[in-house]
N, C-alpha and C positions, 0 to 999 in steps of 0.2 A: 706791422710788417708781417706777409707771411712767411710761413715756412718754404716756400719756396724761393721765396726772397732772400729770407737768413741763408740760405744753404750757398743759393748764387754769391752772393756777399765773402762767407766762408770761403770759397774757392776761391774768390779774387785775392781773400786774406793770405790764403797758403801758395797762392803765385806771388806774391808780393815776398811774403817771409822768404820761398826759394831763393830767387830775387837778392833777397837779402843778405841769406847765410851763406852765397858764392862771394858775396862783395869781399870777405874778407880772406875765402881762402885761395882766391886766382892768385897768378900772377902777375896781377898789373901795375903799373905804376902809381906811386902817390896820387898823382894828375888823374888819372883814370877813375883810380877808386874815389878819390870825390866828385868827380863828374855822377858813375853811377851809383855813388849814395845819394846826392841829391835828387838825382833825380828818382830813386826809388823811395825817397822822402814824400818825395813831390806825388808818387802814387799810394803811400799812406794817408798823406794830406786829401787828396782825394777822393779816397775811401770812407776816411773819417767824416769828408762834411756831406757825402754821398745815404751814409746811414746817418748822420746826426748825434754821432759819438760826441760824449761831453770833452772837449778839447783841456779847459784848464780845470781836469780835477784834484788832483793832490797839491803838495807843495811843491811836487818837484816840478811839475804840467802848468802852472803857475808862472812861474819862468821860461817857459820853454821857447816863447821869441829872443828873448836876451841869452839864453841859449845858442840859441842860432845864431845871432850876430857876433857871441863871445866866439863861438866855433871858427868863426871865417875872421875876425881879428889876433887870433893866433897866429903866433910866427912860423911854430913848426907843422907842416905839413900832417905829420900822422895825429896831431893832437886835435887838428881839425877832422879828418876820419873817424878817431874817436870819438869827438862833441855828435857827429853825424849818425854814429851807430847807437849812442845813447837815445836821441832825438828818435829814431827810428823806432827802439824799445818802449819809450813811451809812448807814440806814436800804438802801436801794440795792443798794446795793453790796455788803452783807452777803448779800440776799437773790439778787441775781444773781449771786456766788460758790457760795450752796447749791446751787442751781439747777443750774449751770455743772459743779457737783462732782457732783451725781447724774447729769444726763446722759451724765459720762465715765463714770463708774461704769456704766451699762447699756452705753455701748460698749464696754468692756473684758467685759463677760460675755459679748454678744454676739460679742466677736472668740474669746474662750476655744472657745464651742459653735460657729464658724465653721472653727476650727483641726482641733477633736474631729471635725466632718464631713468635714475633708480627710483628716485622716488616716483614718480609716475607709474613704474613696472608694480612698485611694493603696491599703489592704488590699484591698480586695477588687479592685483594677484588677490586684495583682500576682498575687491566686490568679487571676484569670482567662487571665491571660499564660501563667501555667505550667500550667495544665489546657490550653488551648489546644495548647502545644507538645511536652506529653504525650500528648494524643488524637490529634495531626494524624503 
């Protein structure tokens, strides 16, 4: 991935998070706020298989379809908003670890072809030194 890619990605992450962090302080209804949790799930979900973010990493992400299903067999309303804002943070967190591990990934190639240039520069500084004290 490049870094132009990662950056694109990033922004779609922090519309998404917006997105997210309004879900709980409107005023909407029960009804409402789960409609647009899911569906701001639904563009996590998206994201995540978009970049290729590891879906079940921990033990909690392990769970996280029976999750989802525990969420929507709750009786009460905000506890299924809750199951959704969880799912959401993991949802997160998986993707800004992808993120996080491509970006090291192009700085470590980057320091690799930074190193390759020193050492080249040091080669040709030393054949300059010894032609120098050869001709002079």
């Amino acid at each position: 991935m490049t870094n132009r890619e990662i950056k694109k990605y990033k922004q779609r992450l922090a519309a998404i998070v917006v997105k997210f962090n309004e879900l709980t302080v409107g005023s909407d209804t029960i009804e409402q706020q789960l409609k647009k949790g899911d569906s701001i799930v639904g563009e996590f979900h998206e994201l995540a298989m978009d970049i290729g973010a590891p879906r079940l990493l921990g033990k909690k992400n392990r769970d996280l379809y029976q999750m989802f299903m525990d969420a929507f067999e709750k009786e009460v309303d905000r506890d299924k908003v809750v199951a959704i804002e969880e799912v959401g943070n993991l949802y997160y967190q998986d993707i800004l670890y992808a993120l996080q591990t491509e970006m090291m990934f192009n700085a470590c190639v980057f320091a690799k072809w930074s190193c390759f240039c020193a050492a080249v520069a040091a080669i040709v500084a030393c054949i300059s030194v010894i032609l120098t004290m050869c001709l002079n």
